[in-house]
Backbone as CSV, one residue per row, in Angstrom:
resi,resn,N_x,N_y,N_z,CA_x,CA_y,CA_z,C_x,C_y,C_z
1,UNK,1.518,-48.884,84.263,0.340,-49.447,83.611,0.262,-48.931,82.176
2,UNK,-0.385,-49.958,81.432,-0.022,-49.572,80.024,-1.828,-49.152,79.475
3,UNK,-2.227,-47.921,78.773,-3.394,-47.656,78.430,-3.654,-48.236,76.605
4,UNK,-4.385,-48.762,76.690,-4.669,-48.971,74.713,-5.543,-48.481,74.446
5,UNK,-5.202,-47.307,73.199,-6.274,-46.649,72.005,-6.158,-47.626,70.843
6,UNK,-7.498,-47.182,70.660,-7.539,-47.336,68.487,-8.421,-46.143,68.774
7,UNK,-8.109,-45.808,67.727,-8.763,-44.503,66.758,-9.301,-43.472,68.129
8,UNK,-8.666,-43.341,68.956,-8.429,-42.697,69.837,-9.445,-42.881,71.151
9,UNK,-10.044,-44.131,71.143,-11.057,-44.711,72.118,-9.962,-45.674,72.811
10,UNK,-10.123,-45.546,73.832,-9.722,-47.135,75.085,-10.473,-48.289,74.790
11,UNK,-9.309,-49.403,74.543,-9.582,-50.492,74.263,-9.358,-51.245,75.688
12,UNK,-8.035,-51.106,76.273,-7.859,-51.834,77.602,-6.701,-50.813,78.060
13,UNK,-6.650,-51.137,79.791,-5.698,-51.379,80.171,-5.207,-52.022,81.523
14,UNK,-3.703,-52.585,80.878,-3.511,-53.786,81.697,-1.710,-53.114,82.283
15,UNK,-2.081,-54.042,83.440,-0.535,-53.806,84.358,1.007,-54.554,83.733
16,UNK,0.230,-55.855,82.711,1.625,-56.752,82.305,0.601,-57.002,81.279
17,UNK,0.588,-56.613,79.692,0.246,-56.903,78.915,0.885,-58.318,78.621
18,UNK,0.330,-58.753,77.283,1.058,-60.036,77.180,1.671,-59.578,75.342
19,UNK,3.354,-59.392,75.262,3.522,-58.853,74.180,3.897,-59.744,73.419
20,UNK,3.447,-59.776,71.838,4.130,-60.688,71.138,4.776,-60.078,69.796
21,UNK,5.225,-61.110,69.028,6.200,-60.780,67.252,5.682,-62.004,66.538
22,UNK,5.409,-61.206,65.363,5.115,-62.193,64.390,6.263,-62.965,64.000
23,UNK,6.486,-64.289,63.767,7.883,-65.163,63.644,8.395,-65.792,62.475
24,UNK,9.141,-65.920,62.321,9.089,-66.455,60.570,7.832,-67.905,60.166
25,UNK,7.684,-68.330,61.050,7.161,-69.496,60.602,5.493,-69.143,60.195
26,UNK,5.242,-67.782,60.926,3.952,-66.936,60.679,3.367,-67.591,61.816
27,UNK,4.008,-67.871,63.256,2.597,-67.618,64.008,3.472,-66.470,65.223
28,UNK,2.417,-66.729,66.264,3.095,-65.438,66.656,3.860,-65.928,68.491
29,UNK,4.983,-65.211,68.443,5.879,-65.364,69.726,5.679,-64.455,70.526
30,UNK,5.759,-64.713,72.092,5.629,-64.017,73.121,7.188,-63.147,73.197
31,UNK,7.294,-61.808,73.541,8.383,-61.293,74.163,8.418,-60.033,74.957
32,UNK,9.805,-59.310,74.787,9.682,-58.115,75.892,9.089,-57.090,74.949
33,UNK,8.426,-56.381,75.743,7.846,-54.980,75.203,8.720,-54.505,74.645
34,UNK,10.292,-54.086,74.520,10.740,-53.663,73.412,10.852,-54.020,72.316
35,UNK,10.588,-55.269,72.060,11.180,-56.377,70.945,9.776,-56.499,70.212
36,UNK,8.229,-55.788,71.001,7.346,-56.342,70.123,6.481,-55.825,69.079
37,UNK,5.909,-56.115,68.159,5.530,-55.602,67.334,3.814,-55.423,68.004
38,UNK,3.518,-55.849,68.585,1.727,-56.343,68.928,1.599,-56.941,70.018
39,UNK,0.343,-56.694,71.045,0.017,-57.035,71.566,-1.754,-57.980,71.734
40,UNK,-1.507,-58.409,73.232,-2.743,-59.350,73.044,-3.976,-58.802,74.252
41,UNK,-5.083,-58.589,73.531,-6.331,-57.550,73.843,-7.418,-58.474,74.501
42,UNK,-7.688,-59.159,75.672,-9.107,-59.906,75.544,-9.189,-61.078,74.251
43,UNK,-7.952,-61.612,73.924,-7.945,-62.418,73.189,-7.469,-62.131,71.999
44,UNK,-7.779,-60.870,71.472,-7.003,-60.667,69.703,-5.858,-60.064,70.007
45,UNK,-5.396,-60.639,68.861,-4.074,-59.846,68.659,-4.143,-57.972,68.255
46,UNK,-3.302,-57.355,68.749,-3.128,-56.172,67.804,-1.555,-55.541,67.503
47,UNK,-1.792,-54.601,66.733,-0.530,-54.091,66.354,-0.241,-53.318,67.140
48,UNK,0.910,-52.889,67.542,1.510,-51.350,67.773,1.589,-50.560,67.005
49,UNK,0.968,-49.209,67.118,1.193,-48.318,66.301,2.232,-47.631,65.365
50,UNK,3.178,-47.477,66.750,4.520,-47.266,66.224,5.882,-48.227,66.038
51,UNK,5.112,-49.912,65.520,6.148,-50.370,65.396,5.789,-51.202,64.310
52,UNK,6.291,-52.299,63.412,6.050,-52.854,62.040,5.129,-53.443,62.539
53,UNK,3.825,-53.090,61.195,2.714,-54.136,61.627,2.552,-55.444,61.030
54,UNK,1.256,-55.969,61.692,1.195,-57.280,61.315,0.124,-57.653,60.475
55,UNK,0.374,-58.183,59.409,-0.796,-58.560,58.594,-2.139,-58.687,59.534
56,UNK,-3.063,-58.622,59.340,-4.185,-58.952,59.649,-4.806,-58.467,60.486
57,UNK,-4.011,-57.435,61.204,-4.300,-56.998,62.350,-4.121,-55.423,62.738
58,UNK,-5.826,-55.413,63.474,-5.459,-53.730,64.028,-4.512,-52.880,64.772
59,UNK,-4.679,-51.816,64.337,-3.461,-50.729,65.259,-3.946,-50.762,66.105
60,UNK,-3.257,-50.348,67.907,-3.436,-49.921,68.998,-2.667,-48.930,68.961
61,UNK,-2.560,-47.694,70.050,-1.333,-46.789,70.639,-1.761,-47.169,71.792
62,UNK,-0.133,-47.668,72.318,0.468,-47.783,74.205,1.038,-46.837,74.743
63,UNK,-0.087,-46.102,75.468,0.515,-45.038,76.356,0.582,-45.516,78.081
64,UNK,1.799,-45.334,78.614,2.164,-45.450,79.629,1.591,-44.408,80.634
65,UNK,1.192,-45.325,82.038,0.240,-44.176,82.635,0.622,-44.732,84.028
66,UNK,0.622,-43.898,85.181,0.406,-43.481,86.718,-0.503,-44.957,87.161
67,UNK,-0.539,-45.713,87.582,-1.752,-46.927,88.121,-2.369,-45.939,88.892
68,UNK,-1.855,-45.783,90.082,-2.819,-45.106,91.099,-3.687,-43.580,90.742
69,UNK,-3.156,-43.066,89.890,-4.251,-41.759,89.552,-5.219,-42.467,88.445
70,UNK,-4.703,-43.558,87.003,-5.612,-43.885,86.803,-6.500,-44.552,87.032
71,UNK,-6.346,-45.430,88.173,-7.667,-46.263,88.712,-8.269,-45.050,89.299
72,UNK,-7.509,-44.025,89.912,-8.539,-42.999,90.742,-10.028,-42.809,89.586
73,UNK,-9.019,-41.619,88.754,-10.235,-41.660,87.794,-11.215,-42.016,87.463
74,UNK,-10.977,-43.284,87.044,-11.780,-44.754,86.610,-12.764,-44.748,87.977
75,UNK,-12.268,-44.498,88.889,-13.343,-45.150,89.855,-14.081,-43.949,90.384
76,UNK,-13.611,-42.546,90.220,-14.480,-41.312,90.264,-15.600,-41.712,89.493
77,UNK,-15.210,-41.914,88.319,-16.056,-41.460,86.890,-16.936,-42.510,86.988
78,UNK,-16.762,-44.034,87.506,-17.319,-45.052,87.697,-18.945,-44.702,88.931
79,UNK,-18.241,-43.621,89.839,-19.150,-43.164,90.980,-19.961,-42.036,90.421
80,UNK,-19.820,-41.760,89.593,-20.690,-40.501,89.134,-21.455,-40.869,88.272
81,UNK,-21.128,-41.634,87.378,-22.088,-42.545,86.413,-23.198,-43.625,87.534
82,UNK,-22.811,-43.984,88.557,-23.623,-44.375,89.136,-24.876,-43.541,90.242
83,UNK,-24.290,-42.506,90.615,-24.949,-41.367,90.881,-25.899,-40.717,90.299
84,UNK,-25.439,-41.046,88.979,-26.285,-40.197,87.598,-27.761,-41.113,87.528
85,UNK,-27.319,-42.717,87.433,-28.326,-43.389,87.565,-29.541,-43.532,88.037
86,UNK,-28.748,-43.790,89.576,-29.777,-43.597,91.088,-30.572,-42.639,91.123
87,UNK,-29.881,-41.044,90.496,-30.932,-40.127,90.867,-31.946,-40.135,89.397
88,UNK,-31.698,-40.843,88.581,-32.725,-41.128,87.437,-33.608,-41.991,87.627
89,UNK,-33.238,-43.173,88.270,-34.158,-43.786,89.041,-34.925,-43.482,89.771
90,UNK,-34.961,-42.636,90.651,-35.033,-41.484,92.072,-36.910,-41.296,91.228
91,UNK,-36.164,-40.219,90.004,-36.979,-39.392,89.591,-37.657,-40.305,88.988
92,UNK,-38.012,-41.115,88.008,-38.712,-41.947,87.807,-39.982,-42.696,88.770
93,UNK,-39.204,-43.378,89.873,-40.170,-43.939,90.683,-41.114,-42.782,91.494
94,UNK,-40.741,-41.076,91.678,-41.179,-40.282,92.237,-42.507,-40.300,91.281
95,UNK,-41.996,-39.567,89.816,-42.863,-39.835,88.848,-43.990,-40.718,88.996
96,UNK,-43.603,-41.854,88.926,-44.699,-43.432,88.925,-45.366,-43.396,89.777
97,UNK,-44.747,-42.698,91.254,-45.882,-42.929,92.364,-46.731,-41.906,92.186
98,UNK,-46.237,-40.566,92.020,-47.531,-39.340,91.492,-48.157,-39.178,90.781
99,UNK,-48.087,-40.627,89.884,-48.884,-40.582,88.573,-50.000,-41.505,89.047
100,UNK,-49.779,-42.510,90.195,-50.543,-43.586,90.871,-50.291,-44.946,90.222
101,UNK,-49.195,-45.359,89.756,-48.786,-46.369,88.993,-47.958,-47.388,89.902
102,UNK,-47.526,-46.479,90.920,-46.872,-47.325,92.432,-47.743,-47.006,93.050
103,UNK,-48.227,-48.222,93.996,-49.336,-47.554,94.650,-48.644,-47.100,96.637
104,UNK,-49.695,-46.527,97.093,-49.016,-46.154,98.503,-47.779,-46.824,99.449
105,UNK,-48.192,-47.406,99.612,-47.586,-48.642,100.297,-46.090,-48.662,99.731
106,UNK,-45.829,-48.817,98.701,-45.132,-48.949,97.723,-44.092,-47.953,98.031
107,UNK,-45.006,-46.900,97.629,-44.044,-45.247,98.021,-43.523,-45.211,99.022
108,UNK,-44.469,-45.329,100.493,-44.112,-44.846,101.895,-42.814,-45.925,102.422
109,UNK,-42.834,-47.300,101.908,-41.445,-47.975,102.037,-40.261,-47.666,101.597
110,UNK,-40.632,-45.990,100.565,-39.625,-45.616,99.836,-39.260,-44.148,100.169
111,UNK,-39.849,-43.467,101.064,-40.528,-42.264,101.805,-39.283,-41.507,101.367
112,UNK,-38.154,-42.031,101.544,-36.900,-40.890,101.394,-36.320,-40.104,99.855
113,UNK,-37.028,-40.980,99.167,-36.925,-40.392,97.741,-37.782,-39.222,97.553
114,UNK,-38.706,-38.808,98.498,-40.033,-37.369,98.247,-39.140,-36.209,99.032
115,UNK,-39.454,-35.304,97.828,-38.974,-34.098,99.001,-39.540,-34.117,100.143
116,UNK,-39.321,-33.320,100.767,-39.846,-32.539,102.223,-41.273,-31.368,101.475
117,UNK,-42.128,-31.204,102.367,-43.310,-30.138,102.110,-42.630,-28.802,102.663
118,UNK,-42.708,-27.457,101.797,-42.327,-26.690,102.352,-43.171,-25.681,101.692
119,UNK,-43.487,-24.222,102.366,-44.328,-23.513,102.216,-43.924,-22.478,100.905
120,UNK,-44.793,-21.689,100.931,-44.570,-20.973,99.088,-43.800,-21.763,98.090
121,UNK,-44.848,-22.695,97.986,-44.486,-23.743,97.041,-46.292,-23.949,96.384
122,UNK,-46.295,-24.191,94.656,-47.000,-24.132,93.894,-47.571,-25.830,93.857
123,UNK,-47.945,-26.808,94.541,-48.442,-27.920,94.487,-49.789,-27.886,93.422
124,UNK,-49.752,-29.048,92.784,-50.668,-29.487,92.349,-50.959,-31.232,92.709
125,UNK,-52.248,-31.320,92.240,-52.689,-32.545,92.805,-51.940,-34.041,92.355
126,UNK,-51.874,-34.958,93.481,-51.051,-36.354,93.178,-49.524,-36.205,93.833
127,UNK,-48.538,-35.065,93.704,-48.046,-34.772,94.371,-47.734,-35.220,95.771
128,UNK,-46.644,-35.748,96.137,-46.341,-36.629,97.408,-45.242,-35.573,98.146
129,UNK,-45.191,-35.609,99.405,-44.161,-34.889,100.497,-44.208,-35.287,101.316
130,UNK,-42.778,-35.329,102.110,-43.123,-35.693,102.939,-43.072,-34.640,104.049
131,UNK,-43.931,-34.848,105.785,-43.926,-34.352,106.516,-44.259,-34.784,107.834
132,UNK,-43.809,-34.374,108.475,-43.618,-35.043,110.393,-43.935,-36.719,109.826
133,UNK,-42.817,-37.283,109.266,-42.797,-38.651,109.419,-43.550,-39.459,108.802
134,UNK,-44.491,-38.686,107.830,-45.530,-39.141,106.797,-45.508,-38.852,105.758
135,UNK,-46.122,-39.390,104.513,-45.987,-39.201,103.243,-47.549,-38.553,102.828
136,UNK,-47.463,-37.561,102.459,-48.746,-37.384,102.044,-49.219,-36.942,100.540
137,UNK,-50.278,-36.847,100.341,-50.512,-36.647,98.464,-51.547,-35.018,98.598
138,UNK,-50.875,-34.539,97.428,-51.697,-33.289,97.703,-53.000,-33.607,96.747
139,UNK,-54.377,-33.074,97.303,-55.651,-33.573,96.968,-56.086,-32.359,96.037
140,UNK,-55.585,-31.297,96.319,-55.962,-29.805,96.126,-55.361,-29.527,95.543
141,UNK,-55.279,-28.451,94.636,-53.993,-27.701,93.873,-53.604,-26.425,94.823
142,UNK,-52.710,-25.756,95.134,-52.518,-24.622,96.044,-51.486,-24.666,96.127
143,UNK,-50.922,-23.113,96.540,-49.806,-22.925,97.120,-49.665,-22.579,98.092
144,UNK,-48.637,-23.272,98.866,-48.349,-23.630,100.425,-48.383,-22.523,101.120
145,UNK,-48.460,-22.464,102.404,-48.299,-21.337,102.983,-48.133,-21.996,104.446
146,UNK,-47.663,-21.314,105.243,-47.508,-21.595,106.789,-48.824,-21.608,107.461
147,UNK,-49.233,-22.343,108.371,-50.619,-22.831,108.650,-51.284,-24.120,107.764
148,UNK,-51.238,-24.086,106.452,-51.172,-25.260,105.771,-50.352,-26.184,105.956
149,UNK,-49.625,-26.816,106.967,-49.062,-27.692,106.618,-49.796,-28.651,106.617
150,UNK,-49.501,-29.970,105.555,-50.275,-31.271,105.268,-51.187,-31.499,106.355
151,UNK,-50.352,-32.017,107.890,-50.834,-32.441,108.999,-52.002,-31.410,109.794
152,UNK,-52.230,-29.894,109.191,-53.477,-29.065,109.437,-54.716,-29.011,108.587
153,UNK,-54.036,-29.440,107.188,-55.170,-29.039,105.925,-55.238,-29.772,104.976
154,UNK,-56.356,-30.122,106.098,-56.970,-32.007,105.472,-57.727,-31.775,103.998
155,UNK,-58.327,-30.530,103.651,-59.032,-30.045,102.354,-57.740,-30.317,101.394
156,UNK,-56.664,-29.616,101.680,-54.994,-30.040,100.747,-54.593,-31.285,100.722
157,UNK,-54.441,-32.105,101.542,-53.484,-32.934,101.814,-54.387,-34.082,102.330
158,UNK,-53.658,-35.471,102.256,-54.074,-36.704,102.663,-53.002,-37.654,102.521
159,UNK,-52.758,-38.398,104.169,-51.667,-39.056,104.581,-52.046,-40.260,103.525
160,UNK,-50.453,-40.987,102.264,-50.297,-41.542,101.600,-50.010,-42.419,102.428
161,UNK,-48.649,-42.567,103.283,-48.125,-43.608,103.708,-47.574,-43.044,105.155
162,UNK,-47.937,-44.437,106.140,-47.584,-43.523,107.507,-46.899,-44.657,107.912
163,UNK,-45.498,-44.774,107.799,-44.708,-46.254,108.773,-44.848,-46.172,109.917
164,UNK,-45.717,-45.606,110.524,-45.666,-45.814,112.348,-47.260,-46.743,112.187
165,UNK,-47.968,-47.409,110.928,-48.721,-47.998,110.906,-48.217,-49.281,111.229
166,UNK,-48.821,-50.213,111.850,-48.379,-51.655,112.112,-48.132,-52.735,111.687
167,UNK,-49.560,-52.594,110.522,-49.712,-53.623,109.586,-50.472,-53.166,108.621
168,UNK,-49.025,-52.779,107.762,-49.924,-51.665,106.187,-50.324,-52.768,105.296
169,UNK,-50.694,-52.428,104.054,-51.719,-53.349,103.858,-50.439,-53.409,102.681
170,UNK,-50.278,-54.979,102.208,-49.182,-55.802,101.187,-49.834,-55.163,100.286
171,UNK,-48.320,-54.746,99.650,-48.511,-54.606,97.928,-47.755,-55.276,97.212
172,UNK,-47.293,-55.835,95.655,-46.978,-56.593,94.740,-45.715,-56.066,94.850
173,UNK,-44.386,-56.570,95.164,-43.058,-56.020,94.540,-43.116,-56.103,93.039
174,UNK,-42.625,-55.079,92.657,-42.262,-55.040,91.348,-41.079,-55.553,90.870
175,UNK,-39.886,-55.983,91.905,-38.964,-56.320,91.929,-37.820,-56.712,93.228
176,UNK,-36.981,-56.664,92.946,-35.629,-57.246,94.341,-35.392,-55.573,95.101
177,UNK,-35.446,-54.410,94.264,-35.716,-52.914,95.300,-36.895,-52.791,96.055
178,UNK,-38.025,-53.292,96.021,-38.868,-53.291,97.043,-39.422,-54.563,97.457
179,UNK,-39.302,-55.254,97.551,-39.469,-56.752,98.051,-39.188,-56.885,99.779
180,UNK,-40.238,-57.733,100.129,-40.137,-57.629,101.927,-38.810,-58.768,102.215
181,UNK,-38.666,-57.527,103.211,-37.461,-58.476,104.245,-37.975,-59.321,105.273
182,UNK,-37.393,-60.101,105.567,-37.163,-60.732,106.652,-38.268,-60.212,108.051
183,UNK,-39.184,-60.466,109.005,-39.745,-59.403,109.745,-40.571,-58.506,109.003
184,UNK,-40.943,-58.429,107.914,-41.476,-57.774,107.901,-43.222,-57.677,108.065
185,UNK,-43.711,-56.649,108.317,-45.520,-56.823,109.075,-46.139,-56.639,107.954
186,UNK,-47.231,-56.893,107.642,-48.414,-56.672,106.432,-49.461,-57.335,106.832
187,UNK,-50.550,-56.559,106.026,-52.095,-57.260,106.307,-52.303,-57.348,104.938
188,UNK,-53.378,-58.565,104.923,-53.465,-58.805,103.413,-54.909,-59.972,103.657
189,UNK,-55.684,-59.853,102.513,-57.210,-60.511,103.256,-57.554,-60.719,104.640
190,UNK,-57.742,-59.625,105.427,-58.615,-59.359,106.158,-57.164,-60.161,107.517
191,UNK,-56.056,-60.691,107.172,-55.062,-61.235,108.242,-53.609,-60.432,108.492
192,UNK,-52.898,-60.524,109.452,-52.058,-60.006,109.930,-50.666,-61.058,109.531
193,UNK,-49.747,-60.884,108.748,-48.558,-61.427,108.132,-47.287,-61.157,108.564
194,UNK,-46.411,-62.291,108.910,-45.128,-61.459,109.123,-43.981,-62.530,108.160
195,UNK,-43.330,-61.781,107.231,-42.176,-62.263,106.366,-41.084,-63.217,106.667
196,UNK,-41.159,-64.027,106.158,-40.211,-65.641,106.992,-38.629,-65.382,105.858
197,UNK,-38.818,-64.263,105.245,-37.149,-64.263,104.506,-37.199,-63.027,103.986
198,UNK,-35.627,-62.735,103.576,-35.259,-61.285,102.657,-35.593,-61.769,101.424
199,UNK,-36.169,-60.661,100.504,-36.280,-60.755,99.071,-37.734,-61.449,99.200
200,UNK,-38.337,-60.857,99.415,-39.676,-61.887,99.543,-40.695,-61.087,99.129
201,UNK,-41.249,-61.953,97.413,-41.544,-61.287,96.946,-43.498,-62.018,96.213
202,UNK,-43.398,-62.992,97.267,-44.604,-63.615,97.406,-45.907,-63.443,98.011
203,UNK,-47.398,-63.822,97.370,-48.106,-63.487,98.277,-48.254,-63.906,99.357
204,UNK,-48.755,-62.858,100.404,-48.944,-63.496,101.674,-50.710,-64.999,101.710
205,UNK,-50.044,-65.987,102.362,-50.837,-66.620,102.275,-50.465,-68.006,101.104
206,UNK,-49.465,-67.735,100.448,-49.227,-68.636,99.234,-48.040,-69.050,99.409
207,UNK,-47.281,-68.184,99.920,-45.740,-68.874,100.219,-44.429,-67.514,101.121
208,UNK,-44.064,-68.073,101.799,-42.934,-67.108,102.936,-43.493,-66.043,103.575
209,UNK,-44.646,-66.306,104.063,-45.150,-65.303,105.301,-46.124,-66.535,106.330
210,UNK,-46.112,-66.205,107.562,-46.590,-66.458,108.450,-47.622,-66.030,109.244
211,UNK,-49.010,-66.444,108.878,-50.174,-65.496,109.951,-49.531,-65.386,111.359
212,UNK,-50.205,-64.159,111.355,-49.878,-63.808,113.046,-51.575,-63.492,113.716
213,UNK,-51.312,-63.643,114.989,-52.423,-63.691,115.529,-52.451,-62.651,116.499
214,UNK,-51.397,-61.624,115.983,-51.641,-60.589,116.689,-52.691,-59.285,116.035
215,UNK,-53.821,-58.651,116.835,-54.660,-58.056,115.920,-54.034,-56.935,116.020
């Protein structure tokens, strides 16, 4: 596999470049990589570094490389940049919900992004954790201690979001990451809803949910 720099950044790289020579008539001919002066990039032409250049056109350097370690790379570095993301995202939406900008509902469909509650820990209020299967918001400022946990010390703590609820009450997707699936339960004016598709990001009552008549 062949790698292309300019000015010491990656431009491409390809398994069978397509090589060409400038020709007497001045346009340009396809040939073998030894014979060529330049190659062809996503459409432009370029030069080779180390071989006669061509009017009009930029240098590259072709360094010859391993395929299989460099796709490794590429696709490490590809997974870590995406890693980097997710957990920026992570922290963000944690943010938004402790600020009250996502509202409950919102969060507890998202429950796995909150830490865990754990004791000798400095909480302040808005603050979400989760614990025995619930999301809760700390009401109090304090630091934790054993006997406090959320589910004892209702003065601290107050259950945000509890999925063993049946029919939590619809909130607005903000987008295609929290949007109801298919099955899914909600109450919404005073009725019981269940989701007729994935990505469903409508109100109940206006379009892709179904009253249910179960109370």
């Amino acid at each position: 596999m062949y790698v292309f720099k300019k000015d010491g950044q990656e431009v491409a790289a390809q398994e069978w470049p397509v090589w060409v020579r400038l020709l007497g008539n001045g346009c340009y001919g396809l040939c073998d990589a030894a014979d060529a002066q330049g190659v062809v990039l996503g459409g432009t032409v370029y030069s080779l570094s180390n071989r006669t250049p061509m009017e009009g056109t930029e240098e590259v350097a072709a360094e010859i490389v391993e395929s299989v370690p460099y796709l490794r790379e590429k696709v490490e570095t590809l997974e870590g940049q995406l890693a980097v993301q997710t957990a920026a995202t992570e922290v963000a939406f944690v943010t938004l919900a402790e600020a009250g900008t996502i509202d409950a509902v919102t969060a507890g469909e998202h429950r796995t992004m909150f830490a865990d509650w754990t004791a000798n820990v400095a909480y302040t209020v808005g603050q979400l954790r989760n614990y025995g299967e619930k999301l809760y918001r700390c009401v109090q400022a304090h630091t934790s201690q054993t006997g406090w946990e959320p589910d004892k010390a209702a003065s601290l703590w107050a259950v945000a979001a509890d999925p063993a609820e049946a029919w939590p009450a619809w909130s607005k997707p903000t987008g295609a990451h929290d949007a109801y699936s298919a099955g899914d339960r909600v109450s919404h004016n005073g009725k019981h809803w269940t989701s007729d598709t994935d990505g469903n990001v409508w109100e109940p009552g206006v379009y892709g949910w179904t009253e249910s008549a179960d109370a």
